[in-house]
C-alpha atoms as a printed R data frame, in Angstrom:
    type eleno elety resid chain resno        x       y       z
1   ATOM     1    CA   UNK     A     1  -67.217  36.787 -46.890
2   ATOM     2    CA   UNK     A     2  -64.072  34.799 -46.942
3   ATOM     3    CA   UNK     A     3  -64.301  30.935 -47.628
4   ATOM     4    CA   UNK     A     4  -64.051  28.694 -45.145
5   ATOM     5    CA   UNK     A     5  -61.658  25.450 -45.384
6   ATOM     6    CA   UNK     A     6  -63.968  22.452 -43.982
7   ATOM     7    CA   UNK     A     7  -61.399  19.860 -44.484
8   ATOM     8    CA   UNK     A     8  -59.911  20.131 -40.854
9   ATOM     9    CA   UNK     A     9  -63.365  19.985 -39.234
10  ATOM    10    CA   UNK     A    10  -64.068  17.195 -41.148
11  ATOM    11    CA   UNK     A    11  -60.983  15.260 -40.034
12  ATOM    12    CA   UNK     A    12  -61.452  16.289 -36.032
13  ATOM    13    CA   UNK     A    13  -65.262  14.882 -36.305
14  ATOM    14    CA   UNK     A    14  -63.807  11.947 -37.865
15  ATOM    15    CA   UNK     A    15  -60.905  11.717 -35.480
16  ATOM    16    CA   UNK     A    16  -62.690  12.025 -32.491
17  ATOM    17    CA   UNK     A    17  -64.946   9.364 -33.399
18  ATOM    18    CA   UNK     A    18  -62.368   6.873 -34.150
19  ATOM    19    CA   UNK     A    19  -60.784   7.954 -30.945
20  ATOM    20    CA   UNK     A    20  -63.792   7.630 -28.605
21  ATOM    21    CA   UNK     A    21  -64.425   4.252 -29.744
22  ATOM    22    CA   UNK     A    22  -60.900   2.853 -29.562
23  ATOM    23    CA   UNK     A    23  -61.295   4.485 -25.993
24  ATOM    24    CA   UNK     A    24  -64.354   2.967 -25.429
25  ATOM    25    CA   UNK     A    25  -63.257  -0.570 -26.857
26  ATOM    26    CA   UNK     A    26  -60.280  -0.562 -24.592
27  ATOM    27    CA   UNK     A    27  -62.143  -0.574 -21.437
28  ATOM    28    CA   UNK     A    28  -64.414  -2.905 -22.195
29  ATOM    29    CA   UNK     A    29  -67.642  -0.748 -22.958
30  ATOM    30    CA   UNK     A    30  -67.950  -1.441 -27.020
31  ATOM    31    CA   UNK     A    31  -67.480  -5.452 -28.233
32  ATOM    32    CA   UNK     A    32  -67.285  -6.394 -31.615
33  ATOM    33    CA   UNK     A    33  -69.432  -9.455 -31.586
34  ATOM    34    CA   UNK     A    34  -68.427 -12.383 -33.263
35  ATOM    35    CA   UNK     A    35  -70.771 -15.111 -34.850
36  ATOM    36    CA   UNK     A    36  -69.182 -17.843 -32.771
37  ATOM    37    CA   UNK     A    37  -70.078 -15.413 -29.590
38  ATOM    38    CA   UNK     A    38  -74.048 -15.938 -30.431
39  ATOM    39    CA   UNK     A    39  -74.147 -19.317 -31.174
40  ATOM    40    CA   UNK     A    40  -77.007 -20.376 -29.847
41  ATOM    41    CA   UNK     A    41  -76.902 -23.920 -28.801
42  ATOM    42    CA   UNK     A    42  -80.587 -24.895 -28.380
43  ATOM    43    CA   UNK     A    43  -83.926 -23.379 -26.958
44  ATOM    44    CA   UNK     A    44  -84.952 -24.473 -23.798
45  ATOM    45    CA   UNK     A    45  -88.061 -23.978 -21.588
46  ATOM    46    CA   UNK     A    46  -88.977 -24.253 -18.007
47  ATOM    47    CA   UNK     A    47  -91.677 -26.498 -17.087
48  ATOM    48    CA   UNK     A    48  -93.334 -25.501 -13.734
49  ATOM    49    CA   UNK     A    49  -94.241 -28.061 -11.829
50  ATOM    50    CA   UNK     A    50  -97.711 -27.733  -9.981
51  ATOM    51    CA   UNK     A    51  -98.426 -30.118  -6.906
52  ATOM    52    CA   UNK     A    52 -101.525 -32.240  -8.415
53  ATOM    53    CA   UNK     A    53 -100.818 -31.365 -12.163
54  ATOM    54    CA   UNK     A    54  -99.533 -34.269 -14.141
55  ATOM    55    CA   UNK     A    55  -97.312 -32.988 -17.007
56  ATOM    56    CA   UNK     A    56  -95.210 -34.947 -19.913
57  ATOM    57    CA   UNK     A    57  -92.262 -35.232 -21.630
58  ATOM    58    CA   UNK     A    58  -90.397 -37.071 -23.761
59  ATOM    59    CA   UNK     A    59  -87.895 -40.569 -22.758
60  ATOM    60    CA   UNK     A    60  -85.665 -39.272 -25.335
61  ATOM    61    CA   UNK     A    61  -82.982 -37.278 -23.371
62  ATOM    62    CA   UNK     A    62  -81.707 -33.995 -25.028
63  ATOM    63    CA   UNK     A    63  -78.325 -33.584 -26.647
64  ATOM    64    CA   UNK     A    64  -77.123 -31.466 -23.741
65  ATOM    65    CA   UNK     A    65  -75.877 -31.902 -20.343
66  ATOM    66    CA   UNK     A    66  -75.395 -29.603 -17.907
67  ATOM    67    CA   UNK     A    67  -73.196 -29.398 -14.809
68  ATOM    68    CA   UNK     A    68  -73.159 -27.271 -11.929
69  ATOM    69    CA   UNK     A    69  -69.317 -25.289 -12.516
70  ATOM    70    CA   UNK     A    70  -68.333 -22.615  -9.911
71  ATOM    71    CA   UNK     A    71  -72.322 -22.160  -9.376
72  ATOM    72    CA   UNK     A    72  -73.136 -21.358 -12.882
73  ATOM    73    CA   UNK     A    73  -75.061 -23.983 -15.129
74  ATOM    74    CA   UNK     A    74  -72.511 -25.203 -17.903
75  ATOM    75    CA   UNK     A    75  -73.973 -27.047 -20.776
76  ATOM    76    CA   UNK     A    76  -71.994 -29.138 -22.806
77  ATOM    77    CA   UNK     A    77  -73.254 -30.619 -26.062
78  ATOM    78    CA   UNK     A    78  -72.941 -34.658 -26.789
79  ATOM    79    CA   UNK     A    79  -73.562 -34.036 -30.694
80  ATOM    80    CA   UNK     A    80  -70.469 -31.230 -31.051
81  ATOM    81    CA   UNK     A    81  -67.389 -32.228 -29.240
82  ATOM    82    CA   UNK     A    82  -66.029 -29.179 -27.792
83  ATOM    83    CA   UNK     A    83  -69.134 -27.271 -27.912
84  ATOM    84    CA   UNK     A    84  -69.917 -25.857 -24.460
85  ATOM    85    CA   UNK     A    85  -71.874 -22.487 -23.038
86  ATOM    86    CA   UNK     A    86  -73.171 -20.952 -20.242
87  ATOM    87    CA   UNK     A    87  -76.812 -21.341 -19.600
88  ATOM    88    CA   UNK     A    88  -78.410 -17.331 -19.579
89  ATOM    89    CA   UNK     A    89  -81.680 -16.201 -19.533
90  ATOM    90    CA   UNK     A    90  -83.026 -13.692 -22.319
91  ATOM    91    CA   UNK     A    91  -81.019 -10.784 -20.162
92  ATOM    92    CA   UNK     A    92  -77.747 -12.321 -20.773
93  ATOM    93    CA   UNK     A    93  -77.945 -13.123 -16.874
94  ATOM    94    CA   UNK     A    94  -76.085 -16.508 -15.535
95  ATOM    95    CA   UNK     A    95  -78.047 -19.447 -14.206
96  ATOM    96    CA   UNK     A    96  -77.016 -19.720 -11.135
97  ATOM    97    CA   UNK     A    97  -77.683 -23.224  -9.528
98  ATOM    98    CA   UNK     A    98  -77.012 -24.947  -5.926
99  ATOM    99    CA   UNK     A    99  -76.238 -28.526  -6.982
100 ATOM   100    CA   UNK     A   100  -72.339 -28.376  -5.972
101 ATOM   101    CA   UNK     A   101  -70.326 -26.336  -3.530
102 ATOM   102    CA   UNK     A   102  -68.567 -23.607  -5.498
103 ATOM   103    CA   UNK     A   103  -64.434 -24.702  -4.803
104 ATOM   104    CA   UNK     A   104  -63.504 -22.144  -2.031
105 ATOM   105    CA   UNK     A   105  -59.646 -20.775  -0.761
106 ATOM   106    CA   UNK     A   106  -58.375 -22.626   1.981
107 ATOM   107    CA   UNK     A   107  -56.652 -19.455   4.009
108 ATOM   108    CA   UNK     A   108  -54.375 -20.670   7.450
């Protein structure tokens, strides 16, 4: 049985996998998270109200306010100049909200 030389299989497995994910990367299907890219700013939850049900919370206001941007929820932080972030759910999905008019193109 003659030998086989491995070396060049080696390299194409390796070379293809380099490839599809530069590939990949390019198009926007594979990010390369960054820590500043997960900060999370704070923990929030949504209290429902219920006609009849008294509820309570605190008279000290958070360290965040939000603003209604292009219909997304945008939180800014009082505490951290500069730090700002969408508000998302735990799918990664936008809250929307209705507050403002989103700024629309006046076409003649």
């Amino acid at each position: 049985m003659a030998e086989r030389n491995l070396i060049p299989y080696i390299l194409t497995a390796v070379g293809s996998v380099v490839g599809t994910v530069a590939v990949l990367s390019y198009y926007g299907y594979v990010h390369f998270a960054k820590p500043q890219d997960a900060l999370l700013l704070a923990e929030f939850t949504m209290l429902k109200t219920v006609p009849g049900e008294d509820y309570r919370l605190s008279l000290k206001p958070a360290d965040q306010v939000a603003q209604c941007i292009d219909g997304v929820l945008v939180l800014f932080d009082t505490k951290q100049k500069g730090l700002t972030g969408v508000l998302v759910d735990d799918r990664k999905q936008a809250v929307r909200c209705m507050g403002q008019e989103t700024p629309q193109v006046i076409t003649e």
